[in-house]
N, CA and C atoms as a LAMMPS dump frame, in Angstrom:
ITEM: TIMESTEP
0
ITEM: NUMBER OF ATOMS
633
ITEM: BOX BOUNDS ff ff ff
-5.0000000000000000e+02 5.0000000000000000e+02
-5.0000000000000000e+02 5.0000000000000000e+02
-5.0000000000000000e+02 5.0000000000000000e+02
ITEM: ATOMS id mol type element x y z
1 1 1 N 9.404 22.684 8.032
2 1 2 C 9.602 21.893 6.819
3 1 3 C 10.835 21.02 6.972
4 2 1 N 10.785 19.869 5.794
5 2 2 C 11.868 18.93 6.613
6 2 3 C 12.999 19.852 5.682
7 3 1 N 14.201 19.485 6.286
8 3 2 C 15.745 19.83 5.846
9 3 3 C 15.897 19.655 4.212
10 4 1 N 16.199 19.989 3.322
11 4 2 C 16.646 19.493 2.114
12 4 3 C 17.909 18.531 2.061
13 5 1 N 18.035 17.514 1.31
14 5 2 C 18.751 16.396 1.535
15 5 3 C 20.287 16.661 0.834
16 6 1 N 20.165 17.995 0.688
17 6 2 C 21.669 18.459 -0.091
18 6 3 C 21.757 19.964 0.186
19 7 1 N 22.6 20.61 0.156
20 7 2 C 22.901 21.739 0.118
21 7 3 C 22.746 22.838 -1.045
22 8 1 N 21.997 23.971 -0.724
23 8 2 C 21.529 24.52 -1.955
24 8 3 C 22.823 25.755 -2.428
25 9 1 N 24.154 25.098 -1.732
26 9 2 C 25.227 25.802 -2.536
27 9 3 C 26.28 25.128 -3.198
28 10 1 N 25.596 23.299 -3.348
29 10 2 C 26.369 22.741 -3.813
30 10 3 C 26.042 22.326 -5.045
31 11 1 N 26.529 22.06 -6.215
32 11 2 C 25.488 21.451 -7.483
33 11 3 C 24.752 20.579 -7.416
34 12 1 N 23.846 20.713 -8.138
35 12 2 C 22.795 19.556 -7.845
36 12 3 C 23.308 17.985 -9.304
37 13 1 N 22.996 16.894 -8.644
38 13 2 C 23.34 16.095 -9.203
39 13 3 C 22.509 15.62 -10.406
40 14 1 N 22.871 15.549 -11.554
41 14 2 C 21.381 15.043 -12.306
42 14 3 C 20.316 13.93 -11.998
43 15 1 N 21.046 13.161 -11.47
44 15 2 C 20.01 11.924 -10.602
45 15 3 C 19.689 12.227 -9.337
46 16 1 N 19.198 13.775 -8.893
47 16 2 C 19.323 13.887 -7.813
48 16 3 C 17.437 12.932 -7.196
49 17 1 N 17.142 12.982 -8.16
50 17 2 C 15.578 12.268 -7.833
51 17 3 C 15.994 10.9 -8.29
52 18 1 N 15.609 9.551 -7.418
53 18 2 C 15.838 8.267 -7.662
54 18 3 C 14.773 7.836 -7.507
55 19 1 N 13.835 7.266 -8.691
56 19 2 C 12.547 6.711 -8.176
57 19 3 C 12.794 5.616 -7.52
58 20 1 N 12.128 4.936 -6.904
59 20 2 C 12.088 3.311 -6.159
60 20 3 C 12.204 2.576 -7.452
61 21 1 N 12.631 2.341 -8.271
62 21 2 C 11.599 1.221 -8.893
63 21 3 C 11.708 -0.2 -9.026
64 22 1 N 13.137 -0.649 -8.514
65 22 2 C 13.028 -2.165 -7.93
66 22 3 C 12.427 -2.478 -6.823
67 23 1 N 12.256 -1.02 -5.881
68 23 2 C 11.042 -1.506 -4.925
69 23 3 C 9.883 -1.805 -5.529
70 24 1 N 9.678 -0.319 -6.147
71 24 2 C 8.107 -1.06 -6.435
72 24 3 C 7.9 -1.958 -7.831
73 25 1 N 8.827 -3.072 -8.207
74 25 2 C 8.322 -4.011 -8.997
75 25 3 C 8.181 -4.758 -7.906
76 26 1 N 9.133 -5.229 -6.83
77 26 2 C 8.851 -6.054 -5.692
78 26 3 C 7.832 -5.73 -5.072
79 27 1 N 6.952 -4.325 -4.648
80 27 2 C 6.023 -4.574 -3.954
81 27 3 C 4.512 -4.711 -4.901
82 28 1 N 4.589 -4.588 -5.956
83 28 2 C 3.768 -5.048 -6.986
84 28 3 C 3.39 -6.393 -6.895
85 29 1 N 4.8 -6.904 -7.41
86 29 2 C 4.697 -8.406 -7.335
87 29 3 C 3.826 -9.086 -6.392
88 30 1 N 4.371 -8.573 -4.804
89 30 2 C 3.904 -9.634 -3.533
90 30 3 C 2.623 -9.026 -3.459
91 31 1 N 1.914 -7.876 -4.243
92 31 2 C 0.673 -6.958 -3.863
93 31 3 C -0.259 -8.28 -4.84
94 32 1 N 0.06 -8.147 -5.912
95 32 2 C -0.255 -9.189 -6.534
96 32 3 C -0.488 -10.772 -6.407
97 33 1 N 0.76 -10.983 -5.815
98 33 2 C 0.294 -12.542 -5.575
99 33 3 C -0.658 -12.761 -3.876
100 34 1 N -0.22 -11.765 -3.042
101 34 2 C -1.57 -11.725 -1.876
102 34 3 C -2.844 -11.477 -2.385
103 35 1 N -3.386 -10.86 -3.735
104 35 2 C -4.235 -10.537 -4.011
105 35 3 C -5.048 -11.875 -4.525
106 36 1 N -4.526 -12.502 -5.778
107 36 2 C -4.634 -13.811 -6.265
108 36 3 C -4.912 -14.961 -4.788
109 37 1 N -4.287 -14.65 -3.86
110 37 2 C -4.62 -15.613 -2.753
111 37 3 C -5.321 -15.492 -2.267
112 38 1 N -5.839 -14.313 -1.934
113 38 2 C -7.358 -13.966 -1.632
114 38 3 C -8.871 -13.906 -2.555
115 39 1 N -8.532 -13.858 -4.032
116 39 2 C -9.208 -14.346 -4.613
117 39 3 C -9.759 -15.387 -4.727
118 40 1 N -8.118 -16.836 -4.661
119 40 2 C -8.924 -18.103 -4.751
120 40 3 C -9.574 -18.386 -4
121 41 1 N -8.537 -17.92 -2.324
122 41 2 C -9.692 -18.4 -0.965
123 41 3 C -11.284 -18.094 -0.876
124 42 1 N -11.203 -16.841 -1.765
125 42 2 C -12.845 -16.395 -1.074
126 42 3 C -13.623 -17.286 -2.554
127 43 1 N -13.272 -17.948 -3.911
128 43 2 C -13.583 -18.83 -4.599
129 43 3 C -14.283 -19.835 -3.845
130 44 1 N -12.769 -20.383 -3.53
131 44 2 C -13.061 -21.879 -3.116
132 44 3 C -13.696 -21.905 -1.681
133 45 1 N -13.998 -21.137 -1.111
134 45 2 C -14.88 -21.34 0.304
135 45 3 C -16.408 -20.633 -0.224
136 46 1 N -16.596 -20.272 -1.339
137 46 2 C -18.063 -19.604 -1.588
138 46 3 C -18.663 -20.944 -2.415
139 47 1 N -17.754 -21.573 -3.828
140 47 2 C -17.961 -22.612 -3.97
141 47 3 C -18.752 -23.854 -2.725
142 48 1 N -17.592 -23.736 -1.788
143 48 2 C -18.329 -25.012 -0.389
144 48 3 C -19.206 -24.322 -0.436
145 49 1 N -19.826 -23.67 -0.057
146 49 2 C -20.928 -22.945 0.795
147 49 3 C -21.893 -23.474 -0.408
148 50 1 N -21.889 -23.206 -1.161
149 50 2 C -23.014 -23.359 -2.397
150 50 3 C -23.08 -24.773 -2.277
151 51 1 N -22.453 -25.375 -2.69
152 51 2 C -22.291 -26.97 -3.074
153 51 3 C -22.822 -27.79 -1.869
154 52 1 N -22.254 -27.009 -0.623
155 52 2 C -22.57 -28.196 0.563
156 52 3 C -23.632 -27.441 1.458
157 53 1 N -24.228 -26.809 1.312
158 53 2 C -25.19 -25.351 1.998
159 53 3 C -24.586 -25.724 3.781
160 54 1 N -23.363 -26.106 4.05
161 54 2 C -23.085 -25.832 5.459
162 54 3 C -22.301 -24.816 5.899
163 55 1 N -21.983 -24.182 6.872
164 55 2 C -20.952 -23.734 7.745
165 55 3 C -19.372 -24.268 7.178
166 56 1 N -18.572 -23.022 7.061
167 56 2 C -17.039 -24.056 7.016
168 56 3 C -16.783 -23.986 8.426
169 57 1 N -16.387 -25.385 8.734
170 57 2 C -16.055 -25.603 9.596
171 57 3 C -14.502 -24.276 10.358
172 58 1 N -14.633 -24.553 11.833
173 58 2 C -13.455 -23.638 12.362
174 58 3 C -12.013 -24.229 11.893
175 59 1 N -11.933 -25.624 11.584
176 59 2 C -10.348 -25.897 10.742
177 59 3 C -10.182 -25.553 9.248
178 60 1 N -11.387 -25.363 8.968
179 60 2 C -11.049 -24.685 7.463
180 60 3 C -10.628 -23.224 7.319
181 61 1 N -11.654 -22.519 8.518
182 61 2 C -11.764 -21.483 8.567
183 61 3 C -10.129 -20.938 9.141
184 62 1 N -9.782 -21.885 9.822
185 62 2 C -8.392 -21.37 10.226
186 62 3 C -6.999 -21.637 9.386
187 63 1 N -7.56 -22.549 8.382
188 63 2 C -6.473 -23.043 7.463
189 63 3 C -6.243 -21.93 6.432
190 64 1 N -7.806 -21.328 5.935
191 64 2 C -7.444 -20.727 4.959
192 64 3 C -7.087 -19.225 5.205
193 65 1 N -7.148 -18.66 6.698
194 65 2 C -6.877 -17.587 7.226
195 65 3 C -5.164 -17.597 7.317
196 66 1 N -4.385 -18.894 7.735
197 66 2 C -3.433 -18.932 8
198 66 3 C -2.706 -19.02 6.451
199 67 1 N -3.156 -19.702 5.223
200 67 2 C -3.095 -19.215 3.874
201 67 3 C -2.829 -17.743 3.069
202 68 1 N -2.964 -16.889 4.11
203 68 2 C -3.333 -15.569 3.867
204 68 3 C -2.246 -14.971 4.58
205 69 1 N -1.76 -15.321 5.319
206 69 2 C -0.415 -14.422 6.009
207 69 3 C 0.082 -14.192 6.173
208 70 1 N 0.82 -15.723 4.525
209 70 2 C 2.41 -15.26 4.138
210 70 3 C 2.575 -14.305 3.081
211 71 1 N 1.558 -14.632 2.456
212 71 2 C 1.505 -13.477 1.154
213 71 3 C 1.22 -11.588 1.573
214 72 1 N 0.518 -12.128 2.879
215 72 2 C 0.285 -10.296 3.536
216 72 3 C 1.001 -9.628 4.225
217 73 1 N 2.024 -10.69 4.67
218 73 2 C 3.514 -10.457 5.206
219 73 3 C 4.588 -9.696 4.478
220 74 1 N 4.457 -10.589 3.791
221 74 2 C 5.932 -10.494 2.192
222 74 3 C 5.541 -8.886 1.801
223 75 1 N 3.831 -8.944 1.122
224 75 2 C 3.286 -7.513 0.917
225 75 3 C 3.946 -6.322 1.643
226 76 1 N 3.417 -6.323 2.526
227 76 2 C 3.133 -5.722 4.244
228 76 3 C 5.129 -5.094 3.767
229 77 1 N 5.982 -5.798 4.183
230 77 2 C 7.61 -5.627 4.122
231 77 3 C 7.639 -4.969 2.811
232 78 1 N 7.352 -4.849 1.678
233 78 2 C 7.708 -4.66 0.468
234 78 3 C 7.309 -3.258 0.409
235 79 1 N 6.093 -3.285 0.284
236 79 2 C 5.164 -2.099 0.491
237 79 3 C 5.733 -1.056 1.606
238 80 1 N 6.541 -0.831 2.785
239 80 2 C 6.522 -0.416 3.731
240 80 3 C 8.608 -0.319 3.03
241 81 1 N 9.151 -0.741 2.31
242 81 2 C 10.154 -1.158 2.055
243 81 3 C 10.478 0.167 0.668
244 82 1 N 9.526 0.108 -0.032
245 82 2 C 9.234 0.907 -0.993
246 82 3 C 8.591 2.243 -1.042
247 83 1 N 7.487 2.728 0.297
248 83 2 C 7.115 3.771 1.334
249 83 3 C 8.498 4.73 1.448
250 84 1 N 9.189 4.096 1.911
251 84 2 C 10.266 4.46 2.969
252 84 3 C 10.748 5.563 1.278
253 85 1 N 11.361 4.624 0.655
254 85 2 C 12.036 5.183 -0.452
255 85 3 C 11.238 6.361 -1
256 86 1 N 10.061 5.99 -1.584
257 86 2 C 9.086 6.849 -2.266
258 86 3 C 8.693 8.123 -1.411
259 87 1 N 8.622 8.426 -0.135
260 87 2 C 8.774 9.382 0.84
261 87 3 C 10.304 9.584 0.743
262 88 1 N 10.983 9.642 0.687
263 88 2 C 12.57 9.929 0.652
264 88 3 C 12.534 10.67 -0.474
265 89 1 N 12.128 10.21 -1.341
266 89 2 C 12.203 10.781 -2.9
267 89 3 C 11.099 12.038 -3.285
268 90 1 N 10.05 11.87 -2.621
269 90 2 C 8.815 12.872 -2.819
270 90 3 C 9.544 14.173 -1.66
271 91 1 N 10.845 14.189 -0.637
272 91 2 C 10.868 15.096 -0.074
273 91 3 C 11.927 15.922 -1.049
274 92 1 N 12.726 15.15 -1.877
275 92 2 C 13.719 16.144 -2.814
276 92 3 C 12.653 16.62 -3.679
277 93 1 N 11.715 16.088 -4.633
278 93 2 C 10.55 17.102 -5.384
279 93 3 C 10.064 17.969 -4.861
280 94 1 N 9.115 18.036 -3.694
281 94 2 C 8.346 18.751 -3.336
282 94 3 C 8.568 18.474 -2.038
283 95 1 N 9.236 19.89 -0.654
284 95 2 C 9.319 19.177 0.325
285 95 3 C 8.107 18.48 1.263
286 96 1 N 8.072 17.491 2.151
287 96 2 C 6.886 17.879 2.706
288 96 3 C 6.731 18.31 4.288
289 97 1 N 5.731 18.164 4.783
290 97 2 C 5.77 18.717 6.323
291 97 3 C 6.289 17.497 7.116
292 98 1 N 7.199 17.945 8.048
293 98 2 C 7.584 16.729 8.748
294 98 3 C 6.982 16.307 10.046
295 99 1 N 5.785 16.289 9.751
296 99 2 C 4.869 15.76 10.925
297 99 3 C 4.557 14.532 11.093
298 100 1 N 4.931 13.701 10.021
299 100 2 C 4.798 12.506 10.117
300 100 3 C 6.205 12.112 9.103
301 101 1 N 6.977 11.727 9.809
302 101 2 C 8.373 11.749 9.401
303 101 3 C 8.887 10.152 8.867
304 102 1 N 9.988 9.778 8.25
305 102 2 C 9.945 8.679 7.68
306 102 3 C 9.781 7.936 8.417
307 103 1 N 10.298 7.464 9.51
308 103 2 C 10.698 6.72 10.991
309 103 3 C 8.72 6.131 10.712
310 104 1 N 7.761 6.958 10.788
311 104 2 C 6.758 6.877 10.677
312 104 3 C 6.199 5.947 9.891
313 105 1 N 6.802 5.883 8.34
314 105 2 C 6.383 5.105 7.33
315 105 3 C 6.302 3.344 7.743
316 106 1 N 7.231 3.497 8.705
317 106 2 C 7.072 1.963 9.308
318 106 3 C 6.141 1.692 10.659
319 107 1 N 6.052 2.473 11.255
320 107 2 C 5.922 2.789 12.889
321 107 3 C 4.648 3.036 12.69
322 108 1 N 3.916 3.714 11.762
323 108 2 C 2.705 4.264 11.86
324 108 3 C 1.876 3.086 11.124
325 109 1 N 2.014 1.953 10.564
326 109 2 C 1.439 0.636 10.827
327 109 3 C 1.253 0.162 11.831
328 110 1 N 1.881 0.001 12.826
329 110 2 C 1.622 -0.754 14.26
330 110 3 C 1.116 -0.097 15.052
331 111 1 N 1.3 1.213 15.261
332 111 2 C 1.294 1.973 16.575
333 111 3 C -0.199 2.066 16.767
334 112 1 N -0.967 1.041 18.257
335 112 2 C -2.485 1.422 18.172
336 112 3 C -3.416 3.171 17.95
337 113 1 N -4.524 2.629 17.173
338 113 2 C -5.144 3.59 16.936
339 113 3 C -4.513 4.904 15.802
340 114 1 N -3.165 5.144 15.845
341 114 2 C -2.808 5.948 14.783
342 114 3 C -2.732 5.397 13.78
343 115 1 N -2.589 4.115 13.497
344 115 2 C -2.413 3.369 12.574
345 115 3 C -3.397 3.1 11.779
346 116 1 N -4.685 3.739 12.079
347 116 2 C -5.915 4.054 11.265
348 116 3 C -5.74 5.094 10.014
349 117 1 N -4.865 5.886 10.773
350 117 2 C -4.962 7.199 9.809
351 117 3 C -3.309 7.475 9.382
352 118 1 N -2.616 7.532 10.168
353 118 2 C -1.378 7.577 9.728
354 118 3 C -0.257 7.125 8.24
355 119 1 N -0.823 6.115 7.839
356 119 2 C -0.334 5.434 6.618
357 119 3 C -0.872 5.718 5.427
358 120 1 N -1.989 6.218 5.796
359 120 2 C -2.99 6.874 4.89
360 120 3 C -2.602 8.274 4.457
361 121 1 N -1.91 8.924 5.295
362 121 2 C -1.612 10.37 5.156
363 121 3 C -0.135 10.674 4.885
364 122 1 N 0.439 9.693 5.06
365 122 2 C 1.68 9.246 4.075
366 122 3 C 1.91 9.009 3.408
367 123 1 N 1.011 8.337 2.86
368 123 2 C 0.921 7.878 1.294
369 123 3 C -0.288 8.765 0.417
370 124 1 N -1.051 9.818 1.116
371 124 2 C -1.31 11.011 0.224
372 124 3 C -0.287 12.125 0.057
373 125 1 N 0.454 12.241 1.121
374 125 2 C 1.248 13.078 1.119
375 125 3 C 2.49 13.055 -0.055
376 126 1 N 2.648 11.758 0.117
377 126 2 C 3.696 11.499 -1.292
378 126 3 C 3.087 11.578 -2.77
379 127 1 N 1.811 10.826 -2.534
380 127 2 C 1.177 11.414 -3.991
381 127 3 C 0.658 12.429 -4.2
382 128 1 N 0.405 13.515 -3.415
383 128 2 C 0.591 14.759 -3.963
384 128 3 C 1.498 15.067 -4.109
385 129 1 N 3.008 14.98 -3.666
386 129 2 C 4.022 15.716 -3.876
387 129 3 C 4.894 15.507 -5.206
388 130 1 N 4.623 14.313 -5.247
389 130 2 C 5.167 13.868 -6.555
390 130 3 C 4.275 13.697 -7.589
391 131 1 N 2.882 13.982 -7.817
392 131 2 C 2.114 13.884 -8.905
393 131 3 C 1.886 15.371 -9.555
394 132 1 N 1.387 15.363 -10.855
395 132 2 C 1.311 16.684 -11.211
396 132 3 C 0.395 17.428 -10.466
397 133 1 N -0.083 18.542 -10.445
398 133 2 C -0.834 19.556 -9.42
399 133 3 C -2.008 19.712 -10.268
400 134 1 N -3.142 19.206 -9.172
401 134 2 C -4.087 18.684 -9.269
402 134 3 C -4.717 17.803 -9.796
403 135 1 N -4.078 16.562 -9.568
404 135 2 C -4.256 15.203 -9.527
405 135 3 C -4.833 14.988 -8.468
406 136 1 N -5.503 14.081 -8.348
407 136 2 C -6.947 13.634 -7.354
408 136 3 C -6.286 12.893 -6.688
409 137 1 N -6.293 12.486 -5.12
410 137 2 C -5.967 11.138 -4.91
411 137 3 C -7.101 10.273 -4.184
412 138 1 N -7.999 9.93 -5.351
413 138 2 C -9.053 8.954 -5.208
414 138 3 C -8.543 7.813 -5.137
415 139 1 N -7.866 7.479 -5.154
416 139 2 C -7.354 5.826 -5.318
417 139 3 C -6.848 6.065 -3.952
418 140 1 N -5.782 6.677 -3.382
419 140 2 C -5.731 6.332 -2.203
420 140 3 C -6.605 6.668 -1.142
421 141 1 N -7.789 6.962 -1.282
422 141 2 C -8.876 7.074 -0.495
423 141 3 C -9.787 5.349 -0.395
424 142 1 N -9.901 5.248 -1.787
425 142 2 C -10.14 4.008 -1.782
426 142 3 C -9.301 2.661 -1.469
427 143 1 N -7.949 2.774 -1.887
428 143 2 C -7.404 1.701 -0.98
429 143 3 C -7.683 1.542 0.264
430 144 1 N -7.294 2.738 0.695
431 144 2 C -7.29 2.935 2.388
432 144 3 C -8.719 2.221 3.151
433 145 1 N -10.357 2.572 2.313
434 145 2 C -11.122 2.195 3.015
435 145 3 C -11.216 0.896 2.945
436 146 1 N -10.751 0.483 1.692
437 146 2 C -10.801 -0.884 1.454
438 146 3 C -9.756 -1.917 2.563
439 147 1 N -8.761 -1.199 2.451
440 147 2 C -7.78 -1.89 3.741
441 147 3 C -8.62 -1.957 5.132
442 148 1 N -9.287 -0.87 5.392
443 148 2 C -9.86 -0.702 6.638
444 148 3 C -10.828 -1.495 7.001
445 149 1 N -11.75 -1.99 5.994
446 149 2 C -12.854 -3.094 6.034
447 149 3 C -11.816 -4.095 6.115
448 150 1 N -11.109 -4.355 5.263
449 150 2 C -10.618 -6.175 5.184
450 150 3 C -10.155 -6.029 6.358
451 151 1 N -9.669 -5.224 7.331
452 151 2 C -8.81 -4.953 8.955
453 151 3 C -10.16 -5.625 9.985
454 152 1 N -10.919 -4.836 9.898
455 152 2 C -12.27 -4.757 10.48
456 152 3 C -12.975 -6.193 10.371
457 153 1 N -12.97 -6.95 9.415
458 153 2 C -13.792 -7.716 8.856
459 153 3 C -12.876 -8.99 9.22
460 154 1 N -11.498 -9.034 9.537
461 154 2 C -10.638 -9.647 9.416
462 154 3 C -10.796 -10.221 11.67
463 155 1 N -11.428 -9.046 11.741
464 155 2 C -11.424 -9.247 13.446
465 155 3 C -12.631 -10.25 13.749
466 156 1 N -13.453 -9.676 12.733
467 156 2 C -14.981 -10.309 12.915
468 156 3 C -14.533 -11.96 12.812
469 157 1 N -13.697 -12.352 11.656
470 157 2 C -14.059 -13.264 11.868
471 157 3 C -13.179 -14.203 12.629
472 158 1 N -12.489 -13.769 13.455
473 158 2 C -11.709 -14.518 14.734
474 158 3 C -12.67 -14.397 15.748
475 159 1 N -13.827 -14.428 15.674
476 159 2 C -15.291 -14.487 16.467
477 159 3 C -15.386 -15.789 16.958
478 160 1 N -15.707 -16.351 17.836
479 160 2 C -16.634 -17.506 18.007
480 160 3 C -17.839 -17.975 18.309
481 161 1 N -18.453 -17.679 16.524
482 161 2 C -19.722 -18.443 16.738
483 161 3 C -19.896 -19.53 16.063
484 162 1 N -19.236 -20.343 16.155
485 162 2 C -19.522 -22.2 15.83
486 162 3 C -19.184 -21.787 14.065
487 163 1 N -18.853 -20.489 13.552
488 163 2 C -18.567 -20.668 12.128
489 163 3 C -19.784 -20.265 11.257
490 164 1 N -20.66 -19.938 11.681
491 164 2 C -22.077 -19.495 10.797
492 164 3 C -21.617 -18.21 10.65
493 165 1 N -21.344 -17.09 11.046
494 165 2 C -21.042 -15.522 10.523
495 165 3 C -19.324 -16.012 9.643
496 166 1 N -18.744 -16.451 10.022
497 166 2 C -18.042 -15.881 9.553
498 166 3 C -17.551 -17.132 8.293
499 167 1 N -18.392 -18.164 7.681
500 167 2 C -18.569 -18.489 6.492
501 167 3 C -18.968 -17.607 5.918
502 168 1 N -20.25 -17.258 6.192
503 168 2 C -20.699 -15.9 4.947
504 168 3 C -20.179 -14.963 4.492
505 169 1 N -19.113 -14.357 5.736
506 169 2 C -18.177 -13.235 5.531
507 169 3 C -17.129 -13.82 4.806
508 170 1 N -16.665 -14.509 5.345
509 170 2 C -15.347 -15.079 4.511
510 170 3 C -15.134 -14.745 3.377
511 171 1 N -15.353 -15.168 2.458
512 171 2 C -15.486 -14.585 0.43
513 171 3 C -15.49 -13.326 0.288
514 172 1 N -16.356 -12.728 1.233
515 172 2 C -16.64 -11.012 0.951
516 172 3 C -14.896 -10.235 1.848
517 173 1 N -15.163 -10.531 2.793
518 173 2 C -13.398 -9.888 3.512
519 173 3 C -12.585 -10.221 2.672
520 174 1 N -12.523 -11.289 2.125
521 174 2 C -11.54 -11.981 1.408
522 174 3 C -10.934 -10.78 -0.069
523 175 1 N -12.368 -11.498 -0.721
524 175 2 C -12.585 -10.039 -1.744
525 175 3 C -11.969 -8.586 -1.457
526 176 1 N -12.722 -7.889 -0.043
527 176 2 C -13.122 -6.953 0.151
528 176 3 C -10.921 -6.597 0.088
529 177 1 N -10.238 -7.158 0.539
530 177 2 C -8.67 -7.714 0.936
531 177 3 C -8.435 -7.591 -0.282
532 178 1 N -8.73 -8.364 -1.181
533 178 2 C -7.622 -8.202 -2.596
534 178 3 C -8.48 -6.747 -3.366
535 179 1 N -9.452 -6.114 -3.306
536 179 2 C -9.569 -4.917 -3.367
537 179 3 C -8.566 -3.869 -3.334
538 180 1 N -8.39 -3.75 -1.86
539 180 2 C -7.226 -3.543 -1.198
540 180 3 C -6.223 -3.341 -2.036
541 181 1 N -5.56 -4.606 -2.007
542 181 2 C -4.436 -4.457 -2.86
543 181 3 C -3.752 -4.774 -4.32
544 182 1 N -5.065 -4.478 -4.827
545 182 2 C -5.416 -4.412 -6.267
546 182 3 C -5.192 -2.672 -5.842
547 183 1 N -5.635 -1.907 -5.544
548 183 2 C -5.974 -0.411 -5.796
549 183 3 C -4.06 -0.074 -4.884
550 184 1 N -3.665 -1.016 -4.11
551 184 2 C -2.207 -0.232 -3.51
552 184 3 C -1.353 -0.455 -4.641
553 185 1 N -1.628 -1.695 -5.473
554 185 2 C -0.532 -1.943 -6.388
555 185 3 C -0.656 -0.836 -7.398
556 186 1 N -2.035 -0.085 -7.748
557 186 2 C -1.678 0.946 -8.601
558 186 3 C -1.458 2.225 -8.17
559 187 1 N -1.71 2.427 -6.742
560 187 2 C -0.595 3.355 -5.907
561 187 3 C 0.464 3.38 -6.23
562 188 1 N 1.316 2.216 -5.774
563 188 2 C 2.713 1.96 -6.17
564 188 3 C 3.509 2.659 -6.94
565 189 1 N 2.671 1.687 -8.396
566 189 2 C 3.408 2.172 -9.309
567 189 3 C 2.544 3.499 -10.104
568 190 1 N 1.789 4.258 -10.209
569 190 2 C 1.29 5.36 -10.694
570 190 3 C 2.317 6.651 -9.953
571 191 1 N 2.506 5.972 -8.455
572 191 2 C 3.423 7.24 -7.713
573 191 3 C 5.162 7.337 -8.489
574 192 1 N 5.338 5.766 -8.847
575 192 2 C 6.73 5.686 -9.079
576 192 3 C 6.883 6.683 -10.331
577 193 1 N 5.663 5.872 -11.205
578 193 2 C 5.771 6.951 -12.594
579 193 3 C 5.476 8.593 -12.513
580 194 1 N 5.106 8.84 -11.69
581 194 2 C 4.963 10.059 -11.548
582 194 3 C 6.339 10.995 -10.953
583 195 1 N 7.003 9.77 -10.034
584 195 2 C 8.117 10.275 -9.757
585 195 3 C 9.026 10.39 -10.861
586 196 1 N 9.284 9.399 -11.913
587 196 2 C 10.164 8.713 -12.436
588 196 3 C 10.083 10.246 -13.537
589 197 1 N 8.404 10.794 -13.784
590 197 2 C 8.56 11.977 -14.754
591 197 3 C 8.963 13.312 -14.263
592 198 1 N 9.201 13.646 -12.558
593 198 2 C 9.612 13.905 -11.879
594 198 3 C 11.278 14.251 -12.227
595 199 1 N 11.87 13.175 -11.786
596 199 2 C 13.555 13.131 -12.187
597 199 3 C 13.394 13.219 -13.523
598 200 1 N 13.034 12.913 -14.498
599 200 2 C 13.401 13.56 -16.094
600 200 3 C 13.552 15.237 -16.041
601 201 1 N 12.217 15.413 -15.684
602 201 2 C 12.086 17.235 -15.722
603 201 3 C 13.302 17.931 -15.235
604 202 1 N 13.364 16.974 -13.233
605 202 2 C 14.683 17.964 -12.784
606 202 3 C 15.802 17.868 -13.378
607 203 1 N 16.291 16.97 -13.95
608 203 2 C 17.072 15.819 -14.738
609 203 3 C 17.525 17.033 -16.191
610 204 1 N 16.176 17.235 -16.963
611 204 2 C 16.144 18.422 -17.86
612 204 3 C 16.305 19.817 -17.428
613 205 1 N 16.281 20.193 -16.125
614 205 2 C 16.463 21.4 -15.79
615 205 3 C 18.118 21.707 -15.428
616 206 1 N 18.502 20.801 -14.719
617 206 2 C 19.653 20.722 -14.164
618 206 3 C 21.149 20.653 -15.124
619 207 1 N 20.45 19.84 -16.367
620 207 2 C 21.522 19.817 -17.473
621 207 3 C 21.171 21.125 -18.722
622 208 1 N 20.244 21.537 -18.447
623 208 2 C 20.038 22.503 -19.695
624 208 3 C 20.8 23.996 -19.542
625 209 1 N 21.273 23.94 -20.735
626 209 2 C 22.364 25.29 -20.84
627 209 3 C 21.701 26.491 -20.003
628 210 1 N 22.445 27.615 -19.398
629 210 2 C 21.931 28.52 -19.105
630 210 3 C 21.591 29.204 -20.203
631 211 1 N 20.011 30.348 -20.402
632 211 2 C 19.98 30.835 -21.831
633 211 3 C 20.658 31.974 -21.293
């Protein structure tokens, strides 16, 4: 089990639980506005398709991909910015196993092939630890698959076939993407609040008279 982040012969501080929560208004925010950008894109390229029954061309197709990667960037940092914290904070509530350790919360995005599962099990791990006991974590099941298609779908269409597959796909990955992070943004913040009722309780335990 990991270490406790204080000594259990020293007093405990009443703020000893700090939720994130200027992280996660920031990773809300950028979850949000990548989401909206993927909305309009997969709009306005389903629109062409209807209107002009052609193929988008490969400069559209690359314009509006490259549209997409500042907002999944900014996300991507925020989200991974706010991880860090929210795992920091879920180990003073409830400790957890240190098998996938914070160092991880960043590392286990990139690193091939673990990076399937790894981020995923970090971010259940914190929402169980910090949510009440037996709380579901359906939502992060569903982010996760949803991330995993827009990943998947996102390869397909750096394909080259003259632009016929991956017009059609386009709107749907697109979609399938702000899914995604429509369901992380209420990760976010459902974990924060859960933390945030978290530090009240210890918050109430820590200051209440001995009877």
């Amino acid at each position: 089990m990991a270490n406790p982040p204080y000594s259990p012969y020293a007093p405990l501080a009443p703020d000893v639980v700090r939720p994130p929560r200027t992280a996660a208004v920031i990773a809300v925010t950028a979850l949000g506005a990548n989401a909206l950008v993927l909305n309009v894109l997969a709009l306005l390229t389903t629109i062409n398709l209807v209107r002009g029954g052609d193929a988008l061309s490969a400069d559209v197709l690359f314009a509006a991909t490259v549209l997409t990667v500042l907002p999944l960037l900014a996300a991507a940092v925020a989200v991974m910015v706010w991880l860090w914290q929210a795992r920091t904070q879920a180990d003073v509530i409830n400790e957890l196993p240190d098998t996938w350790g914070r160092p991880w919360t960043i590392f286990g995005w990139f690193v091939p092939i673990i990076s399937f599962f790894v981020p995923r099990n970090i971010v259940g791990g914190v929402w169980y630890a910090s949510a009440p006991p037996g709380r579901s974590a359906w939502p992060v099941n569903v982010w996760w698959a949803a991330w995993l298609a827009y990943l998947i779908g996102s390869r397909v269409l750096n394909l080259d076939d003259d632009g016929g597959v991956q017009s059609a796909l386009f709107p749907v990955i697109s979609e399938t993407g702000a899914v995604a992070a429509l369901f992380a943004m209420y990760i976010v913040w459902r974990i924060t609040a859960f933390q945030e009722a978290q530090a009240t309780r210890i918050r109430e335990a820590i200051t209440a008279p001995p009877a």
